[in-house]
C-alpha positions in Angstrom: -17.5 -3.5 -0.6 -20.0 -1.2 -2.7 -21.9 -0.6 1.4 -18.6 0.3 2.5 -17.3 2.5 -0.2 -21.1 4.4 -0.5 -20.9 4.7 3.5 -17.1 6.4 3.3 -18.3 8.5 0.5 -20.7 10.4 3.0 -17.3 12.4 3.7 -14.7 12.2 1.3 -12.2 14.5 2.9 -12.7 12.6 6.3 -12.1 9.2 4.5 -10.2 9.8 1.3 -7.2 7.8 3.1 -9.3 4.4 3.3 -11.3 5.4 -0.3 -7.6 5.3 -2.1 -6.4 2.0 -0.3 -9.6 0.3 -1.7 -9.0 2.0 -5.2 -5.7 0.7 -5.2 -6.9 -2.5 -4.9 -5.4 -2.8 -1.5 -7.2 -6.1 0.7 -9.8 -4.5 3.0 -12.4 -6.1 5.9 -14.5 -4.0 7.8 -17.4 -3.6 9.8 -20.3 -1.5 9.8 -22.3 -0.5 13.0 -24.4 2.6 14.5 -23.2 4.4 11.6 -20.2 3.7 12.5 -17.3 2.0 10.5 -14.5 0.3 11.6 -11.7 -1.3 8.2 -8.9 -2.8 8.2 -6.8 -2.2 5.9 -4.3 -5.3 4.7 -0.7 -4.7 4.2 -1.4 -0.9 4.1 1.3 0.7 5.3 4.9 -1.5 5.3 4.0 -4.3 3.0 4.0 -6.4 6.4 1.4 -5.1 9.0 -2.1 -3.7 8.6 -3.4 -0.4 9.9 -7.1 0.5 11.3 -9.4 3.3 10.2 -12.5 4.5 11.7 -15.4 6.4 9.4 -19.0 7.5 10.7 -20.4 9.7 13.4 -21.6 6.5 15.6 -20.7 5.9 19.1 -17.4 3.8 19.3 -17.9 0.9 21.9 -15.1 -0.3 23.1 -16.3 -4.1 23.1 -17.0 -3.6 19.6 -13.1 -2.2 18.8 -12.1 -5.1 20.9 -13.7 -7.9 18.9 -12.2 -6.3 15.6 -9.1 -5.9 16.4 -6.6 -9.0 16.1 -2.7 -9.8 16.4 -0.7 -7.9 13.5 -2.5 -5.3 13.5 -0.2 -2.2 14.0 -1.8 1.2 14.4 -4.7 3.6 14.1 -4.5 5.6 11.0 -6.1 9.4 11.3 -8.4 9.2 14.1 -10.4 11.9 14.8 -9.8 13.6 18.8 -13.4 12.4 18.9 -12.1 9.0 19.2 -8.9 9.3 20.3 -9.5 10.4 24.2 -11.6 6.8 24.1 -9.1 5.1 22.5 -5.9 6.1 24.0 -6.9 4.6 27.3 -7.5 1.3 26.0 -4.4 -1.0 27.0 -3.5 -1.9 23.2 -2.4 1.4 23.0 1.7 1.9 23.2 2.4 5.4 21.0 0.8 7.8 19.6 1.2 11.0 16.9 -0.5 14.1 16.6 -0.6 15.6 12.9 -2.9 18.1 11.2 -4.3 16.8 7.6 -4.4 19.9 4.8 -6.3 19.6 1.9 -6.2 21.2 -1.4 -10.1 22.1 -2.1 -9.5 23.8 -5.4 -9.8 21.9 -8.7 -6.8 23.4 -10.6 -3.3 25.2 -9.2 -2.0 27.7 -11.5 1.6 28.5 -9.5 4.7 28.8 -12.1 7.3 26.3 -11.3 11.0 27.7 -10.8 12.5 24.5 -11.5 12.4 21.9 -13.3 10.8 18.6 -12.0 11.4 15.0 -12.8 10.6 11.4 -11.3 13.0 10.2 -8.2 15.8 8.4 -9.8 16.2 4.4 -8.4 19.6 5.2 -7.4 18.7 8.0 -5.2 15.7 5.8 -3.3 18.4 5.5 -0.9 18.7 8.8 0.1 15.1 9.0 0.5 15.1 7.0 2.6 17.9 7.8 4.6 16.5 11.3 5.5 13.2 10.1 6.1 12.0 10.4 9.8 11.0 7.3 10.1 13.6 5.1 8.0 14.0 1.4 9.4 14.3 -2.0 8.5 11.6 -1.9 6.0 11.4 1.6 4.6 13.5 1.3 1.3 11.3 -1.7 0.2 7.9 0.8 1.3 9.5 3.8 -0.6 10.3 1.9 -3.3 6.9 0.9 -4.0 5.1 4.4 -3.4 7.5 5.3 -6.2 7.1 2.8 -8.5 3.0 2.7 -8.1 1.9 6.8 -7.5 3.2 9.8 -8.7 6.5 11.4 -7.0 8.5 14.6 -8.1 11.8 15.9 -7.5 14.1 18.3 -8.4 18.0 17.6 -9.8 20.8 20.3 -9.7 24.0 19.7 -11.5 22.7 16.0 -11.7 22.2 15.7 -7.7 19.1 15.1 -6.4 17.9 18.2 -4.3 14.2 17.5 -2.5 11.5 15.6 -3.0 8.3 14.2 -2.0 6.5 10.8 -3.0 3.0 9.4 -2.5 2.5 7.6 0.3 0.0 4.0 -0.1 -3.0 6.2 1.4 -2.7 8.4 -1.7 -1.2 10.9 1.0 1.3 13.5 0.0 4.7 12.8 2.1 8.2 12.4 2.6 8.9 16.1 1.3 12.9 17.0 2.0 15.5 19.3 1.0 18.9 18.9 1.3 21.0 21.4 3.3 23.4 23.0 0.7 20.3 23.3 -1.6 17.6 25.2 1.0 16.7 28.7 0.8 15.8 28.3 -3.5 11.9 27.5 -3.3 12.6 23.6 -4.3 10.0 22.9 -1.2 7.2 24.8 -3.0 7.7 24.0 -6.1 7.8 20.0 -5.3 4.4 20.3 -3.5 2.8 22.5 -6.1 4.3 19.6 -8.7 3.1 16.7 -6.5 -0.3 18.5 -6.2 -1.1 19.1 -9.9 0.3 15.4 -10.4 -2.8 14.1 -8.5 -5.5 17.0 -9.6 -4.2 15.2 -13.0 -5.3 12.2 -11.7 -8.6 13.6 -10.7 -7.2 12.6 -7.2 -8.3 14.3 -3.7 -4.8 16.4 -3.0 -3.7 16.0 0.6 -1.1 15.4 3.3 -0.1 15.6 6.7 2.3 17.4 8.9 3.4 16.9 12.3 1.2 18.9 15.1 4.3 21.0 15.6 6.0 21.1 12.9 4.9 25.0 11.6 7.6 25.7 8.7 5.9 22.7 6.7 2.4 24.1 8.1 2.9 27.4 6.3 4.6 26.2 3.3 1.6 23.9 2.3 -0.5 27.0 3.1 0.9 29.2 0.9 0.8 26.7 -1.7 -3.0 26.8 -1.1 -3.7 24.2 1.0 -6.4 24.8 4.0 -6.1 22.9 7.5 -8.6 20.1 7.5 -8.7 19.1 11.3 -6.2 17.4 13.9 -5.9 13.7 13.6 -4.0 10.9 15.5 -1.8 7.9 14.9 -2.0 5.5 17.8 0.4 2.4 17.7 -1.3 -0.8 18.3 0.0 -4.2 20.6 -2.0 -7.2 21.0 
């Protein structure tokens, strides 16, 4: 592990995603070739299936994705457009999902909150995961880990939850939502500028991801202070 984690520390930024599963004590195997890095990271993202990174500036062969990759294995996490126009042709490939990463570069963020912040309350995990995009069969259970093991925030009116966002088991920033009735108050900002001091806290690498088209959240993490890292790509996996 200490090749691997000296190899992915070449480029933080590019591979803080894999460099928190493995400091979470997540179960990881990789592979090391050509400067090139290909882990697999073990129940990383439902508590079920396991997810594939790629690290390095090496020549991907295709053989050698191949011979890595086995049955359960359910996406590509973050891959660079490098990669991605190799892989996407590749027959194991059924979806895919274009996001930008942000980062937050600076070491301290000085914004004054307008509201007050607390922990997401259990009873209200539901809800969290009721608006979430990608809710399912499994996504209380997920949620309900990333809040009981990371930092989350949200913010309570009158005793009802009105947004939120949690840590997602990358470390990643996510699942930020306001309610309607409660929109238009700054409870967006001021939940990302509570989530990102929360990990700067934690002398944790701030960062998240938005959806490629998706240019409201783009220039709310922006304003908060965050700088577009690069575009990146989730690509399902079927064996």
């Amino acid at each position: 592990m200490k090749q691997l984690i000296s190899f992915l520390e070449k480029d933080r930024k590019k591979n803080v995603s894999v460099l928190n599963h493995i400091d979470s004590g997540k179960e990881i195997e990789y592979r090391i070739e050509n400067n090139f890095a290909v882990i697999r990271v073990v129940k990383g993202t439902n508590g079920k299936d396991t997810s594939i990174y790629f690290a390095g500036e090496g020549e991907i062969s295709e053989k050698f994705i191949k011979s890595f990759i086995k049955k359960g294995d359910r996406m590509f996490c973050s891959v660079d457009y490098k990669f991605y126009e190799q892989m996407r042709n590749l027959p194991m490939t059924t979806w895919e999902e274009i996001c930008y990463k942000f980062i937050y570069e600076k070491n301290r963020i000085d914004r004054v909150l307008n509201n007050n912040i607390e922990n997401i309350r259990e009873k209200d995990i539901s809800i969290v995961d009721r608006t979430w995009s990608y809710t399912g069969s499994w996504s209380y259970k997920y949620l309900k880990s990333c809040i009981d093991s990371d930092v989350n925030s949200a913010i309570y009116i009158d005793n009802e939850i009105a947004g939120w966002s949690l840590s997602h088991s990358d470390g990643s920033i996510g699942t930020l939502f306001v309610l309607d009735k409660f929109r238009g108050r700054g409870i967006a900002q001021d939940v990302i500028t509570s989530m990102t001091r929360k990990k700067l806290e934690s002398s944790k690498l701030p960062y998240l991801f938005t959806a490629e088209n998706n240019k409201k959240s783009q220039n709310l993490v922006s304003k908060v202070g965050y700088t577009k890292y690069k575009k990146v790509f989730w690509m399902g996996i079927k064996i």
